[in-house]
Residue frames relative to the residue before (quaternion, step in Angstrom):
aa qw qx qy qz dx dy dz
X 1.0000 0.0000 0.0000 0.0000 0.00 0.00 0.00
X 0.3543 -0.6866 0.5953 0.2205 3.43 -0.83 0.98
X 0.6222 -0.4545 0.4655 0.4353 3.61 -1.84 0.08
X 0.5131 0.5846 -0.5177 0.3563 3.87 0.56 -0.54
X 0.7940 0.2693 -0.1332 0.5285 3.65 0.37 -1.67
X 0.3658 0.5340 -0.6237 0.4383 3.87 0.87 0.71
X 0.6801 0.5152 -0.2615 0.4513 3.78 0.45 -1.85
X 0.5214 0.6855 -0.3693 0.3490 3.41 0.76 -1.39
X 0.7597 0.5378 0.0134 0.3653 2.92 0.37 -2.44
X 0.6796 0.4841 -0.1153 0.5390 3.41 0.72 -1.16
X 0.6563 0.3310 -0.2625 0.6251 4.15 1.01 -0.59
X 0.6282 0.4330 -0.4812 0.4316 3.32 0.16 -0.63
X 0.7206 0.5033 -0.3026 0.3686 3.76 0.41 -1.13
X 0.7466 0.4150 -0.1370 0.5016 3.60 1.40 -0.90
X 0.5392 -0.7373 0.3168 0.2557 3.23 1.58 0.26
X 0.3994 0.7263 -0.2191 0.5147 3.26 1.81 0.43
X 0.1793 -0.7508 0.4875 0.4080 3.04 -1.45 0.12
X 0.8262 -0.2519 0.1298 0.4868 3.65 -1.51 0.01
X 0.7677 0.4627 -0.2952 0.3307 3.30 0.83 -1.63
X 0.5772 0.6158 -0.3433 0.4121 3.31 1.27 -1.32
X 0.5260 0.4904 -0.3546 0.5975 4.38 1.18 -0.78
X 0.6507 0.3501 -0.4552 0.4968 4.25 -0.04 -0.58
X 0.6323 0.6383 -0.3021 0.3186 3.86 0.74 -1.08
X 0.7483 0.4106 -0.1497 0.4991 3.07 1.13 -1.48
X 0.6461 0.4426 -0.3696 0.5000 3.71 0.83 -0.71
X 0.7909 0.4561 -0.3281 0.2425 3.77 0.54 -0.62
X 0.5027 0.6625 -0.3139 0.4580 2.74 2.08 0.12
X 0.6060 0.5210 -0.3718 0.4724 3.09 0.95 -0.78
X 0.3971 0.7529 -0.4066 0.3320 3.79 0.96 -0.44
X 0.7750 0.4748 0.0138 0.4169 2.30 0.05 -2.15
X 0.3682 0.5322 -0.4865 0.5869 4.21 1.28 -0.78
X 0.6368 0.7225 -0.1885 0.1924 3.08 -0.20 -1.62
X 0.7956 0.2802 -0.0115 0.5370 3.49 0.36 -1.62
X 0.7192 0.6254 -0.1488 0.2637 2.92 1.04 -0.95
X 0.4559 0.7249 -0.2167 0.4686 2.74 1.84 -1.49
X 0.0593 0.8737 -0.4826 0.0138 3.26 -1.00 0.64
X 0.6164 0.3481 -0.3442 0.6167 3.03 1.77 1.54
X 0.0188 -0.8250 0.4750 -0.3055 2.92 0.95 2.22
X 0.4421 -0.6660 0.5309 0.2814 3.39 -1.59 0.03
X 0.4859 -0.7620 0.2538 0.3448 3.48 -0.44 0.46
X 0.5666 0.5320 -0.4960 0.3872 2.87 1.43 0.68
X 0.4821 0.5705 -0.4447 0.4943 3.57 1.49 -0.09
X 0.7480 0.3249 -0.4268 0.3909 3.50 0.65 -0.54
X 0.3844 0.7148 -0.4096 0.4166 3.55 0.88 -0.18
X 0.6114 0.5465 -0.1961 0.5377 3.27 0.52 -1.64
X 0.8130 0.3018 -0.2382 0.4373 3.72 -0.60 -1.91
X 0.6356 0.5357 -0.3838 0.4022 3.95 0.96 -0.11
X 0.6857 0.5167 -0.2465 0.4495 3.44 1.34 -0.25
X 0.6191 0.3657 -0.3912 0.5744 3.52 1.46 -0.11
X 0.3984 -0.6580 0.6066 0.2007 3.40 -1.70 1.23
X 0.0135 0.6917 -0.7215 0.0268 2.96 -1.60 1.00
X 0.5336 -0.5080 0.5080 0.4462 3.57 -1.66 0.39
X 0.8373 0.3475 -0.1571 0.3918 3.39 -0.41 -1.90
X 0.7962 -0.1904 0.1939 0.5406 3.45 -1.84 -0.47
X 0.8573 0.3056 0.1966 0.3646 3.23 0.37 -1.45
X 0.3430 -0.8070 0.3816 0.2925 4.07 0.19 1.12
X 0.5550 -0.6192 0.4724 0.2923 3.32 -0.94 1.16
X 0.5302 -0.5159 0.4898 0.4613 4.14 -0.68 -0.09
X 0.6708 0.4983 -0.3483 0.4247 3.50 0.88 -0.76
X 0.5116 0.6391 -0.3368 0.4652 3.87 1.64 -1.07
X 0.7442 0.5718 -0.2273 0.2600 3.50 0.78 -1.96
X 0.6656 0.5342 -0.2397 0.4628 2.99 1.38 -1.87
X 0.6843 0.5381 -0.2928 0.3955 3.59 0.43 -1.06
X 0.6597 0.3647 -0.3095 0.5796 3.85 0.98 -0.39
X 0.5577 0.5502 -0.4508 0.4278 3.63 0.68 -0.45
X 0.6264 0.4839 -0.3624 0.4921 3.58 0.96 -1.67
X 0.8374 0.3814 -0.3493 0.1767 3.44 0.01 -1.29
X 0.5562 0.5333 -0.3491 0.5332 3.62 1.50 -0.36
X 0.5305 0.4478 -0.4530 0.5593 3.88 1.04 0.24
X 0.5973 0.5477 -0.3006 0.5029 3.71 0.60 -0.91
X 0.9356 -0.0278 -0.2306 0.2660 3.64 0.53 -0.37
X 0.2106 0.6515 -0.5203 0.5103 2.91 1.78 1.05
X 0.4793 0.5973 -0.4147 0.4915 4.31 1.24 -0.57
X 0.8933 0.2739 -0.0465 0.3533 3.21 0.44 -1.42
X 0.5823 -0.5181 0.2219 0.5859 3.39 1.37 1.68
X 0.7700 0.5174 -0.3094 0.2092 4.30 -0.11 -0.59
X 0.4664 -0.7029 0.4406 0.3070 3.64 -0.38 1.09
X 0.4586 -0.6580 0.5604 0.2064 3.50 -1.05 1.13
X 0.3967 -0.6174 0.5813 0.3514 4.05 -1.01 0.57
C-alpha cells in the first residue's frame, strides 16, 4: 500500500479529507519533536528514525516505522 491509499484510507474512515489526515499526523510529529519533556526511550526512539529537515516529514516517519516492522517480521532487530 502506498501513502496515497494510506491518507485515502485513513480520511475516508475519519470522515475527512486527505489533506486535513497529512495536517493532523504531521502535527502530532512535530508535538513530538518538539516536546521537550520526553522519556528516554521516546528520545531514543525519535533518534533512530532518519529524516532530512528539523523534523520527519509523515511520509519520513511512516516509511521508518514500516521498515523497522518489516524487519522485526523477519526475525532481525531494527537500529
Amino acid at each position: 500500500m502506498n501513502m496515497r491509499s494510506i491518507y485515502r484510507k485513513i480520511a475516508k474512515e475519519q470522515g475527512i479529507t486527505v489533506e486535513e489526515v497529512k495536517r493532523q499526523m504531521q502535527a502530532a510529529i512535530d508535538d513530538a519533536y518538539l516536546k521537550s519533556n520526553k522519556a528516554e526511550g521516546v528520545s531514543h526512539f525519535q533518534k533512530s528514525i532518519p529524516y532530512q529537515g528539523q523534523i520527519p516529514t509523515t511520509e519520513e516517519f511512516i516509511a521508518s516505522i514500516a521498515d523497522k516492522i518489516l524487519l522485526q517480521k523477519k526475525g532481525n532487530k531494527p537500529q
